[in-house]
C-alpha positions, 0 to 999 in steps of 0.5 A: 807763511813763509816771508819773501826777503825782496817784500821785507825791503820794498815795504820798510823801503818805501815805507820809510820813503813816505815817511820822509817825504810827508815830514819835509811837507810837514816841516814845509807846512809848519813854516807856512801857518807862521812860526815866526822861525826861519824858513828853511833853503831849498837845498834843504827840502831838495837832499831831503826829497832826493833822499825819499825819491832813493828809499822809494826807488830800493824798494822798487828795485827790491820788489823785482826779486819776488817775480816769477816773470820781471819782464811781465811786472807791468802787467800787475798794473792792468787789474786795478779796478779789483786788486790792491797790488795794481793800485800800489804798483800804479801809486808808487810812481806817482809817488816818486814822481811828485816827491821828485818834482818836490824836490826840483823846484826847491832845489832850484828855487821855482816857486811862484804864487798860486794863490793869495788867502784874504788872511794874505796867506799864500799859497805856492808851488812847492807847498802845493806840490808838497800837499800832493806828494804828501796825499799820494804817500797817504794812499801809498800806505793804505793800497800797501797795507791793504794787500795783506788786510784783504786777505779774509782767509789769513786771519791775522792780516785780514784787519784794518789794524793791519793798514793802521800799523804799516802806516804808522811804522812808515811815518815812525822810520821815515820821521826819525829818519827826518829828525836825524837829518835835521838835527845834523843840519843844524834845521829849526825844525828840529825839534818839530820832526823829533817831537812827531817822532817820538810820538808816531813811534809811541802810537805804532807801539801801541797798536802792535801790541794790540795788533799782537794781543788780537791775533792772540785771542783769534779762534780758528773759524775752520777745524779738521771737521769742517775743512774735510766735510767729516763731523765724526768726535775723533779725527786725528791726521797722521800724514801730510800725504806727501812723502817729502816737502812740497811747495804747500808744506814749505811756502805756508809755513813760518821757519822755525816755527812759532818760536821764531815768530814770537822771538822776531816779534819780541825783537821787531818790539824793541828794536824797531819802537822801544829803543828808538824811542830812547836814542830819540829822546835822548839825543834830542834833549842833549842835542847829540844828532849821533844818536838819532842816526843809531836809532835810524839804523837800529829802527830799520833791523827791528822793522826787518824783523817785525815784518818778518814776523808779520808775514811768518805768522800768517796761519793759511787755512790750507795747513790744515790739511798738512798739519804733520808727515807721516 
């Protein structure tokens, strides 16, 4: 398939938007079980959300791009009884929404008591609002990743794995992201947000690998037989039956081939997982935040290229009919 640049910004965007949005929940959480550290200040958890409300609201912006018709885009919305892509579009507001909201009453401090455990624990505002910011992030990710994962007939998306990796690269970006600004403010969870960090880029390498080794093995359920009702022992295509490109020879197939799929899968590897693992540990072991944000930046180019691969290495079925040009 042939990738959309608009659709590589909007998933890495938003991505790594609720990435950042669920590490300051998280952080917000980890004070309130009782740590014994100080708490953080609201303009903390405020420049924090501002700046997740600004990845989200790119990747919005960056989606228009790949509308035939902008002006009709609300109506992507109206299907959502049946359609991943209305959920998204419904979800992604709610989403800016609330980490917008997160953010307001930390920065200016609005915070009152909602309830009172018998451990005399209490529940607040911003930790309310934050837990439902953090679950609308959650089911931002699967509506996302289940556009591609519903999709049968492309047998490399059309797996769960597929949720479970762009969740997991979201939460990755979003929490270096989150590490690299804690480090630089001098925050006590840094440690916590770097430590996750570390450990949610390790688990999304891992399981694009095995995402990669799966799609590896996969064995074409359609072949020139089947797909043209013809089961004769030889049948050898000689012309796409177009005497030039078309939109079926041009849109369903990856630039530059398979070379330039596993080429960009090798870099997505390193850039976006290996080396940001490195920079992570060494700059949260040395106490150098420079490093964390090189690893922000590096980690975005590599997952730029991991999607791209992802959608170029999509095999639609209909390329069985435009195999080669006469």
């Amino acid at each position: 398939m042939r990738p959309a640049f608009s659709v590589l910004f909007l998933t890495t965007l938003i991505g790594a938007g609720q990435g950042l949005l669920i590490a300051l929940v998280t952080g917000q959480w980890y004070f309130v079980i009782g740590t014994g550290a100080a708490h953080e200040t609201g303009k903390f958890y405020g420049i924090g959300a501002a700046v997740s409300v600004a990845l989200l609201a790119a990747g919005l912006v960056a989606s228009i791009f790949h509308l035939a018709n902008p002006q009709r885009g609300w109506r992507a919305a109206t299907r959502w009884r049946t359609s991943w892509l209305s959920r998204e579009v419904i979800v992604l507001p709610a989403v800016m929404g609330l980490a917008f909201l997160y953010g307001v009453t930390h920065w200016f401090d609005f915070n009152p008591v909602l309830y009172t455990f018998g451990n005399q624990k209490s529940l607040d505002l911003t930790m309310s609002v934050g837990f439902l910011a953090a679950g609308a992030a959650g089911l931002l990710f699967i509506c996302t990743g289940m556009i591609y994962a519903c999709v049968k007939f492309i047998r490399e998306w059309g797996s769960f794995w597929t949720v479970i990796n762009y969740t997991l690269m979201g939460l990755s970006s979003g929490f270096v992201l989150a590490a690299a600004y804690t480090g630089a403010s001098g925050s006590p969870l840094f440690g916590l947000l770097a430590g996750l960090g570390l450990i949610l880029t390790g688990l999304g390498l891992a399981t694009k690998l095995f995402h990669l080794w799966r799609n590896t093995r996969l064995k074409p359920k359609s072949t020139m037989k089947s797909a043209i009702g013809i089961h004769h022992q030889q049948i050898r295509q000689v012309t796409q039956g177009f005497l030039g490109s078309s939109f079926n020879t041009t849109e369903f197939v990856a630039p530059g081939g398979a070379d330039a799929v596993r080429a960009l899968n090798l870099a997505g590897l390193l850039a976006g997982f290996v080396l940001p693992i490195l920079l992570l540990a060494l700059g949260w072991s040395h106490g150098e935040p420079p490093l964390l944000w090189i690893a922000v930046a590096i980690q975005y180019v590599g997952l730029l290229a991991e999607r791209w691969a992802f959608f170029a290495g999509g095999n639609h079925v209909q390329n069985l009919y435009y195999q080669r040009m006469a």
